[in-house]
mmCIF file of the C-alpha atoms, coordinates in Angstrom:
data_MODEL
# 
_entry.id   MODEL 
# 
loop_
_atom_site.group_PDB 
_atom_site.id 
_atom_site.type_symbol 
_atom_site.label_atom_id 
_atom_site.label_alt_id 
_atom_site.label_comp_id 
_atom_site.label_asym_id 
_atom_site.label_entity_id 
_atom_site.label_seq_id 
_atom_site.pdbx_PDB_ins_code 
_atom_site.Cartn_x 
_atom_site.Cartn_y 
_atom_site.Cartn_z 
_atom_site.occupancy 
_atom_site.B_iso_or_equiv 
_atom_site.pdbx_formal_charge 
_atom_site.auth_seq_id 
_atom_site.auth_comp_id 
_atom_site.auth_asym_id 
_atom_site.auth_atom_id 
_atom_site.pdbx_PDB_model_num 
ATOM 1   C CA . UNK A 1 1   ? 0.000   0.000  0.000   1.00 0.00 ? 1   UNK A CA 1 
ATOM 2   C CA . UNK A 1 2   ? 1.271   3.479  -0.901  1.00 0.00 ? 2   UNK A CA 1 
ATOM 3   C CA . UNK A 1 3   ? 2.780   6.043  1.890   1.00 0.00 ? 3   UNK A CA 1 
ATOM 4   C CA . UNK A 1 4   ? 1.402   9.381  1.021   1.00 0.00 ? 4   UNK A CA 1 
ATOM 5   C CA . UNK A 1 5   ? 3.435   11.887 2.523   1.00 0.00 ? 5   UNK A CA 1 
ATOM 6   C CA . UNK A 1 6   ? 5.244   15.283 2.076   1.00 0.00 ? 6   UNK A CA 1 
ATOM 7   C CA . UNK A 1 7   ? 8.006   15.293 -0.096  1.00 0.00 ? 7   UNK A CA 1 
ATOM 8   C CA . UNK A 1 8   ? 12.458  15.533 0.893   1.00 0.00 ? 8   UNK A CA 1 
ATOM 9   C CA . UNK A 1 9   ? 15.354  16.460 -0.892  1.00 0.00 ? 9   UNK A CA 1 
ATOM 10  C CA . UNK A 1 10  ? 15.631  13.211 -2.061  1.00 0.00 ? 10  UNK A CA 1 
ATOM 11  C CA . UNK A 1 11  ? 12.850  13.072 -4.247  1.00 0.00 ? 11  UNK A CA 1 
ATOM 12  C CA . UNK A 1 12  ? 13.386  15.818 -6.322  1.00 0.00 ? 12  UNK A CA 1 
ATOM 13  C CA . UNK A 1 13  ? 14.903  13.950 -9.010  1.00 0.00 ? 13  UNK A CA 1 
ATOM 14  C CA . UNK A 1 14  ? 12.177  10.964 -9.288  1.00 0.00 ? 14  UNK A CA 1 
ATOM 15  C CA . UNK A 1 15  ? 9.476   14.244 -9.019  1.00 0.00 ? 15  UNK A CA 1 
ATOM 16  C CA . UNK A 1 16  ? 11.304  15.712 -11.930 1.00 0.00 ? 16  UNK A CA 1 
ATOM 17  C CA . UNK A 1 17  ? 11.347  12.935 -13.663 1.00 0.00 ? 17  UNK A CA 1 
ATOM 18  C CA . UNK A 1 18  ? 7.773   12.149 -13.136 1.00 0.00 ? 18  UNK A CA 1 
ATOM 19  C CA . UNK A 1 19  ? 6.780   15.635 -14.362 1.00 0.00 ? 19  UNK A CA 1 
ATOM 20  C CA . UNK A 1 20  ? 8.540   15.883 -17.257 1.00 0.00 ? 20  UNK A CA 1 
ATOM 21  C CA . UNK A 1 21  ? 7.105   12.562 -18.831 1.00 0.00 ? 21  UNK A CA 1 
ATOM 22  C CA . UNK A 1 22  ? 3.786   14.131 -18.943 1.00 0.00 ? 22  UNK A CA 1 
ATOM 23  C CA . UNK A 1 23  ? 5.467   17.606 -19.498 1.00 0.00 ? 23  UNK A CA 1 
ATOM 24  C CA . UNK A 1 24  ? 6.702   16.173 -22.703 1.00 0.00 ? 24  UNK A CA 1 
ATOM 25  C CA . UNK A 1 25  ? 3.017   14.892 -23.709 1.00 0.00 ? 25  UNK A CA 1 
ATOM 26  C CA . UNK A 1 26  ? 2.273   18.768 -23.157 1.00 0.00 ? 26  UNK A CA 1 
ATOM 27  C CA . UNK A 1 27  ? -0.490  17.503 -19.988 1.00 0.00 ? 27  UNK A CA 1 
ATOM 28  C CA . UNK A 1 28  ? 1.450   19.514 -17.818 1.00 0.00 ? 28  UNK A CA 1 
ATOM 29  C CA . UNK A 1 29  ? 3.638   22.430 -17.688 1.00 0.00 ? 29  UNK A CA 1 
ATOM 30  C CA . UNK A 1 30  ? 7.116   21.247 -16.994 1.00 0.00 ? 30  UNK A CA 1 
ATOM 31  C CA . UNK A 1 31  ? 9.563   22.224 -13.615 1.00 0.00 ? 31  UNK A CA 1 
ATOM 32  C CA . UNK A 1 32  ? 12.504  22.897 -13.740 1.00 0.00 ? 32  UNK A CA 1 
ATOM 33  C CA . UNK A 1 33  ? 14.797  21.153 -10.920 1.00 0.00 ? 33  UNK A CA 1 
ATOM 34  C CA . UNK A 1 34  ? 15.228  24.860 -9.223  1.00 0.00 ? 34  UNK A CA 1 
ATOM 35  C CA . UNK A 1 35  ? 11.618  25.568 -9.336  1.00 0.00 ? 35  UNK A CA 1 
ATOM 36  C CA . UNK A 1 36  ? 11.505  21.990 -7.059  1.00 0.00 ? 36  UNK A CA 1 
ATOM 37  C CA . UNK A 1 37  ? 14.177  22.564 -5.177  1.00 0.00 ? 37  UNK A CA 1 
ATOM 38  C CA . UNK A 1 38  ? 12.264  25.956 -4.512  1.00 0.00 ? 38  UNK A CA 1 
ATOM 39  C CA . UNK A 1 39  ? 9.061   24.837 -3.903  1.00 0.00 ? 39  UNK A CA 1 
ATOM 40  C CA . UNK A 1 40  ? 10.021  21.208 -2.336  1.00 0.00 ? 40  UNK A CA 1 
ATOM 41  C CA . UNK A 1 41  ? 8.017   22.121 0.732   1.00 0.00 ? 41  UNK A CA 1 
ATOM 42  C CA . UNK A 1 42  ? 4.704   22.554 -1.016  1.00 0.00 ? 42  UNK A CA 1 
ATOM 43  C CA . UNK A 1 43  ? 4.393   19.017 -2.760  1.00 0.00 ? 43  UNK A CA 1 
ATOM 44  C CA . UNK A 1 44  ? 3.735   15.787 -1.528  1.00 0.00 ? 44  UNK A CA 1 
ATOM 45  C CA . UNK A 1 45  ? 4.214   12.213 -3.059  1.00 0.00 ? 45  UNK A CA 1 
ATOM 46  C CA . UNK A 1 46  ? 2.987   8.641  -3.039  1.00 0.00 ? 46  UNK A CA 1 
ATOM 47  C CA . UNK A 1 47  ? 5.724   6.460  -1.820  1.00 0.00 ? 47  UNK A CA 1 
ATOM 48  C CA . UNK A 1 48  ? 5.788   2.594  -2.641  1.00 0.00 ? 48  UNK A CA 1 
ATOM 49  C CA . UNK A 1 49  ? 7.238   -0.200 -1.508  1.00 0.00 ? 49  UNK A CA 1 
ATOM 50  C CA . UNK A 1 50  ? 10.593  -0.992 0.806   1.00 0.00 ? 50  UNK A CA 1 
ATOM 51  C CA . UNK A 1 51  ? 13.203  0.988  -1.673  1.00 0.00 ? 51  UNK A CA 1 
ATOM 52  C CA . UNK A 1 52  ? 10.728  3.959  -1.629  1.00 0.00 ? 52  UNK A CA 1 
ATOM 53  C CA . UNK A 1 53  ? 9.873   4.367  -5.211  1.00 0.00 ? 53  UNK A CA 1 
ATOM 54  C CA . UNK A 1 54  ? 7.735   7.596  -6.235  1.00 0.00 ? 54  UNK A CA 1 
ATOM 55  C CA . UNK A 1 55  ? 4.510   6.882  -7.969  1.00 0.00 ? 55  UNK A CA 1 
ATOM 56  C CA . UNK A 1 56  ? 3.078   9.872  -7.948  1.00 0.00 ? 56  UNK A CA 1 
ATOM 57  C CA . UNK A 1 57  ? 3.432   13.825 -6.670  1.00 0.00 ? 57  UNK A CA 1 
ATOM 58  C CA . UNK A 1 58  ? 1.330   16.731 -6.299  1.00 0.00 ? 58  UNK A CA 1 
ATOM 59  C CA . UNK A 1 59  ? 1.630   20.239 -4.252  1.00 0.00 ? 59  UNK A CA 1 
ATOM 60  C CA . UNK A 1 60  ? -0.189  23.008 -2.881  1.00 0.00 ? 60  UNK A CA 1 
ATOM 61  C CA . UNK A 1 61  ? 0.755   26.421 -3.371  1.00 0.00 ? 61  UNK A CA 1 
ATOM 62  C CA . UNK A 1 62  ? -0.755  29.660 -1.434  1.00 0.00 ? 62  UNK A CA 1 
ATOM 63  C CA . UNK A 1 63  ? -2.178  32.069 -3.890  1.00 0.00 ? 63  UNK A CA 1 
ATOM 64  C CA . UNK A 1 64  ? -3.133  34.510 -2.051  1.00 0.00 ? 64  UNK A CA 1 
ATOM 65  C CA . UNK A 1 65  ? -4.967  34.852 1.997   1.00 0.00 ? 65  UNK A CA 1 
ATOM 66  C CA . UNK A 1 66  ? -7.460  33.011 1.598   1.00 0.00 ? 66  UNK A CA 1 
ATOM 67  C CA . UNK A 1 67  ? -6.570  30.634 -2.055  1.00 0.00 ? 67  UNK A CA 1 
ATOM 68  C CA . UNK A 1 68  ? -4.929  28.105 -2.331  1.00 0.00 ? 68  UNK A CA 1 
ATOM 69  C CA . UNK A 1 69  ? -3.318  26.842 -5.913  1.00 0.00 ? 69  UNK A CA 1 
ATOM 70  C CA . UNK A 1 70  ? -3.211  22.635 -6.503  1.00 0.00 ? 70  UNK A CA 1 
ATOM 71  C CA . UNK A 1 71  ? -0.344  21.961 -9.250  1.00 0.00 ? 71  UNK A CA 1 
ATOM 72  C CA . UNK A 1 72  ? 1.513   19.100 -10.805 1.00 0.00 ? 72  UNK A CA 1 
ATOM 73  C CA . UNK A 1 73  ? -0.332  15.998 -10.157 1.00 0.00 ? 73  UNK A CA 1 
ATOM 74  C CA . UNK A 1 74  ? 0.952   13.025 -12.075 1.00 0.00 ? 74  UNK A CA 1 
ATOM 75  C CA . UNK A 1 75  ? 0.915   10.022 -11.155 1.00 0.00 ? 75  UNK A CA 1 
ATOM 76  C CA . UNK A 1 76  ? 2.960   7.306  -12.998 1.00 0.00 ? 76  UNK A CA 1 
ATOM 77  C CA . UNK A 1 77  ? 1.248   5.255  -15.977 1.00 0.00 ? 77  UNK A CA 1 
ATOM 78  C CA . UNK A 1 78  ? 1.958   1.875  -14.115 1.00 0.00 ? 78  UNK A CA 1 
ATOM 79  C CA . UNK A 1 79  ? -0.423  3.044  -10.831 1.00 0.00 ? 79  UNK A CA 1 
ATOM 80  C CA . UNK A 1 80  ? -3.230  5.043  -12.559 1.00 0.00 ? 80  UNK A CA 1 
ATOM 81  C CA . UNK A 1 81  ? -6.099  3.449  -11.727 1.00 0.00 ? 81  UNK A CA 1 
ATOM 82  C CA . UNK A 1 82  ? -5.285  2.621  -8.224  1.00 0.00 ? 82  UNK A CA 1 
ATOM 83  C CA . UNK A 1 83  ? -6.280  5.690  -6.315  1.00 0.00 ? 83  UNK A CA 1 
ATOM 84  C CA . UNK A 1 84  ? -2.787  7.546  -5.608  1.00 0.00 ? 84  UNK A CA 1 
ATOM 85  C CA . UNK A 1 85  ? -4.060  10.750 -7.713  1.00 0.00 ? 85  UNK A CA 1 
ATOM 86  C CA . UNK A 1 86  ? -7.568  10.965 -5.071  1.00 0.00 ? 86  UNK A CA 1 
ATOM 87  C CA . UNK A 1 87  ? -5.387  10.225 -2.240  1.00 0.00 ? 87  UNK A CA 1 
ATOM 88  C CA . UNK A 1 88  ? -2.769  13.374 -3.406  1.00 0.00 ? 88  UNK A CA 1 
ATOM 89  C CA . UNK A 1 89  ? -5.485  15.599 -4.029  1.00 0.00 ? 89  UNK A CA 1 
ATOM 90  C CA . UNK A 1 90  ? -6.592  14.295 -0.567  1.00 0.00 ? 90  UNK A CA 1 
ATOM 91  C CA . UNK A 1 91  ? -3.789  15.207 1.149   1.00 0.00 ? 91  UNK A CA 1 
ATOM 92  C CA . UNK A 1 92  ? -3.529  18.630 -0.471  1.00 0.00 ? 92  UNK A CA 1 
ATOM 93  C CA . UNK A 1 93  ? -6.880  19.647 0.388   1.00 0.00 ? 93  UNK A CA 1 
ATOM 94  C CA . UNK A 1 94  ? -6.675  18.241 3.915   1.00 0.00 ? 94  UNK A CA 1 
ATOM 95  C CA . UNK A 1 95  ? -3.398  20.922 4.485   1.00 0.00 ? 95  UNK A CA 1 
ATOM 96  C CA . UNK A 1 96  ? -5.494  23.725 2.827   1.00 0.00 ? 96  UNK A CA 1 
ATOM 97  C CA . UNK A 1 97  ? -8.147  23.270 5.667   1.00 0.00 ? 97  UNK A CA 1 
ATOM 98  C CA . UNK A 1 98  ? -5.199  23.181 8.354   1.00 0.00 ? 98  UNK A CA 1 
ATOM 99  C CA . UNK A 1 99  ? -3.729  26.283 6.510   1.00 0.00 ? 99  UNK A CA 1 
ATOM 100 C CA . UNK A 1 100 ? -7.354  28.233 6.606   1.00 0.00 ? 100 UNK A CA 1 
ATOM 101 C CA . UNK A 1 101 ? -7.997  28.338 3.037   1.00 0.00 ? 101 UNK A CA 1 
ATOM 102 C CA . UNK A 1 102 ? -11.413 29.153 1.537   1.00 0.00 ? 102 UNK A CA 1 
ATOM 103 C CA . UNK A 1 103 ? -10.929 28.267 -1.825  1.00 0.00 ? 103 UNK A CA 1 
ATOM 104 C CA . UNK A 1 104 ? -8.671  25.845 -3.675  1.00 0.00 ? 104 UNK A CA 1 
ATOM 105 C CA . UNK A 1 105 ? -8.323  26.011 -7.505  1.00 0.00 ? 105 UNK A CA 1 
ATOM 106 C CA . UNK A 1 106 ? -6.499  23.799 -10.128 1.00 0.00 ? 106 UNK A CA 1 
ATOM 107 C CA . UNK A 1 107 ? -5.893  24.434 -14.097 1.00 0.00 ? 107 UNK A CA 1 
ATOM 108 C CA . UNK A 1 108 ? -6.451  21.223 -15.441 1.00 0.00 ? 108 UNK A CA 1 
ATOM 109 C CA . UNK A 1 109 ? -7.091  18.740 -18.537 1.00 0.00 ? 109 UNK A CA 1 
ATOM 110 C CA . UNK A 1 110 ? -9.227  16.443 -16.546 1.00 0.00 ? 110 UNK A CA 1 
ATOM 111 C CA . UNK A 1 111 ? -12.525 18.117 -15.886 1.00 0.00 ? 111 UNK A CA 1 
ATOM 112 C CA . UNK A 1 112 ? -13.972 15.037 -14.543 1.00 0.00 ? 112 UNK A CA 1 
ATOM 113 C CA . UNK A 1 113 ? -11.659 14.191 -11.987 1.00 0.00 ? 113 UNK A CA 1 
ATOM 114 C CA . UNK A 1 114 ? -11.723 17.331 -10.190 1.00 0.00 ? 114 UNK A CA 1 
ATOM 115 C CA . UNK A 1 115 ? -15.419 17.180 -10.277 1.00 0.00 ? 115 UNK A CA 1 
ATOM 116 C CA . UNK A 1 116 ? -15.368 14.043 -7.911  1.00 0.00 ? 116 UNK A CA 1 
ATOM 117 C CA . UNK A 1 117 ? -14.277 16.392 -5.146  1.00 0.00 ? 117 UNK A CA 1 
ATOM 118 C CA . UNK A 1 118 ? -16.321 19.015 -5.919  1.00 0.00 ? 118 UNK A CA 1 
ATOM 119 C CA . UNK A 1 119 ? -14.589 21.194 -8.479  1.00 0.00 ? 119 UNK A CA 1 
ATOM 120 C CA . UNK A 1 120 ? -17.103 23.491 -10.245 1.00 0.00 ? 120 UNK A CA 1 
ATOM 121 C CA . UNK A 1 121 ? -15.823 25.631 -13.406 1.00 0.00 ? 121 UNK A CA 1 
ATOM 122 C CA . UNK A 1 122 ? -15.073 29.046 -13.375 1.00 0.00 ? 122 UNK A CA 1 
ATOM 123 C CA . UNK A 1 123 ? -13.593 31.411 -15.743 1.00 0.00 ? 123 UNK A CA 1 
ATOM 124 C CA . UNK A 1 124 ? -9.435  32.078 -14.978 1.00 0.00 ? 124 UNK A CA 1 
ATOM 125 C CA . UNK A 1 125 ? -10.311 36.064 -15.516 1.00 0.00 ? 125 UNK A CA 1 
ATOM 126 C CA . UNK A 1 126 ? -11.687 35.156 -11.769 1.00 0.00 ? 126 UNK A CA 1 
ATOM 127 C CA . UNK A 1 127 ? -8.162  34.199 -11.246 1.00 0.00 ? 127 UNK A CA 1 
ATOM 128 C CA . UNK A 1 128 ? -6.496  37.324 -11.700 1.00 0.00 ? 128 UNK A CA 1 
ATOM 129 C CA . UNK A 1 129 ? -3.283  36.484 -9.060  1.00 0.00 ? 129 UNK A CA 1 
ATOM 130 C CA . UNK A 1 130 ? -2.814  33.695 -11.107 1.00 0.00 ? 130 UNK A CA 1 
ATOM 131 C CA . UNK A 1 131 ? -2.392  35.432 -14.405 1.00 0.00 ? 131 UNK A CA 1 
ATOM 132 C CA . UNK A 1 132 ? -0.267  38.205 -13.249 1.00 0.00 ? 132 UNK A CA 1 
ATOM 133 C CA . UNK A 1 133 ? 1.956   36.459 -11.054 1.00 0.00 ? 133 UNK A CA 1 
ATOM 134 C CA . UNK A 1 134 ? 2.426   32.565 -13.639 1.00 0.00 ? 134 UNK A CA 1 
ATOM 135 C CA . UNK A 1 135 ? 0.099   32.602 -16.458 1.00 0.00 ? 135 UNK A CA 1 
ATOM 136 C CA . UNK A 1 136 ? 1.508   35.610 -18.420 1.00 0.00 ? 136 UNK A CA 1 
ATOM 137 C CA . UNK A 1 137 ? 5.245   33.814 -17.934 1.00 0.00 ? 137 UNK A CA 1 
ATOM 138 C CA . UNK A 1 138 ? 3.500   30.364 -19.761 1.00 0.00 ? 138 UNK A CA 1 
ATOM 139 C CA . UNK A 1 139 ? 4.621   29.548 -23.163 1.00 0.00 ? 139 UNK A CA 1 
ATOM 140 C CA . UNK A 1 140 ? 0.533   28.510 -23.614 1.00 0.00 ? 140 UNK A CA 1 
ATOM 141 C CA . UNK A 1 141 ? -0.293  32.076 -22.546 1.00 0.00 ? 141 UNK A CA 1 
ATOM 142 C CA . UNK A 1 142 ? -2.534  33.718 -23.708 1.00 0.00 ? 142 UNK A CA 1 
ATOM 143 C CA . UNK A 1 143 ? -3.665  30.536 -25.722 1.00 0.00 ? 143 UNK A CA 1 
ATOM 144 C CA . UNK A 1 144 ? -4.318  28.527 -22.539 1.00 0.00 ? 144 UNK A CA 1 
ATOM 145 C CA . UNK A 1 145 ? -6.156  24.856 -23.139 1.00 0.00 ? 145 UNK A CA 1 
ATOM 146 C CA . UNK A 1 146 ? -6.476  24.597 -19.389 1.00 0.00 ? 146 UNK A CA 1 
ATOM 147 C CA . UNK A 1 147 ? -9.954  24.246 -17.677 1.00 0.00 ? 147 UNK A CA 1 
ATOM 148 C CA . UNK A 1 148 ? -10.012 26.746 -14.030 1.00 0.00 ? 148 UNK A CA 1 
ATOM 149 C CA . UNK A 1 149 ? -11.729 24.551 -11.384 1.00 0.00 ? 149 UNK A CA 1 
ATOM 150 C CA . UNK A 1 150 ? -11.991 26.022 -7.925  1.00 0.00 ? 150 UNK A CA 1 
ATOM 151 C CA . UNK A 1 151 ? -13.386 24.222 -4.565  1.00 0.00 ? 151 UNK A CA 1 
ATOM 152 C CA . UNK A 1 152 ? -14.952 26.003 -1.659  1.00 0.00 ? 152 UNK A CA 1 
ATOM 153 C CA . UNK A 1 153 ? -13.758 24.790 1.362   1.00 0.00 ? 153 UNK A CA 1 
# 
């Protein structure tokens, strides 16, 4: 069974690795090692088995005071299906509510899956942090094929 838990230094390189398979499908945007090293306190990963391999990451960002951002979930091809990506999102959400966060929103490909959780639609112009502070840096930009979700907490 799978060890959810935040991620270490040591991970950085199977997260990176992770990402950039699906950044190289264009499902995600890709991270550069320095943006994980940066950020390494904001993700999480599913851990399996005794020699620790990664199957899957995903991290919370803050946003702003009260919004919370949820980025880079991937989980690896060989355990989709199995629950990891629910239990990340879990995880995520469960620190926003710790944190005090109102609202959590993700820019995704996979309408449906944030919908479980309760994910409505909304249009990213409501997202105007976002698009000032990443969005207008995004090679996509302002051609963006990503759907805004947001969750009230």
């Amino acid at each position: 069974m799978p060890t959810i838990r935040k991620a270490r230094i040591k991970d950085v390189k199977s997260i990176h690795k992770i990402l950039s398979h699906y950044a190289n499908q264009a499902l995600l945007l890709p991270r550069s090692l320095y943006e994980l090293y940066d950020h390494l306190r904001d993700f999480y990963v599913a851990e399996e088995g005794e020699d620790g391999m990664l199957m899957g990451t995903c991290t919370l960002c803050i946003s702003w005071e009260d919004l919370g951002e949820m980025r880079s979930l991937a989980v690896v091809e060989e355990a989709q299906g199995r629950g990891l990506g629910s239990k990340l999102v879990e995880a995520c959400l469960a620190e926003a509510v710790q944190l005090g966060l109102s609202r959590v929103f993700v820019l995704t490909m996979t309408r449906e899956f944030f919908a479980r959780f309760g994910f409505r639609e909304i249009e990213k112009s409501q997202l105007p942090h976002k698009i000032w502070a990443d969005c207008i840096y995004c090679p996509k930009f302002p051609d963006c094929d990503e759907i805004a979700m947001i969750l009230e907490l």
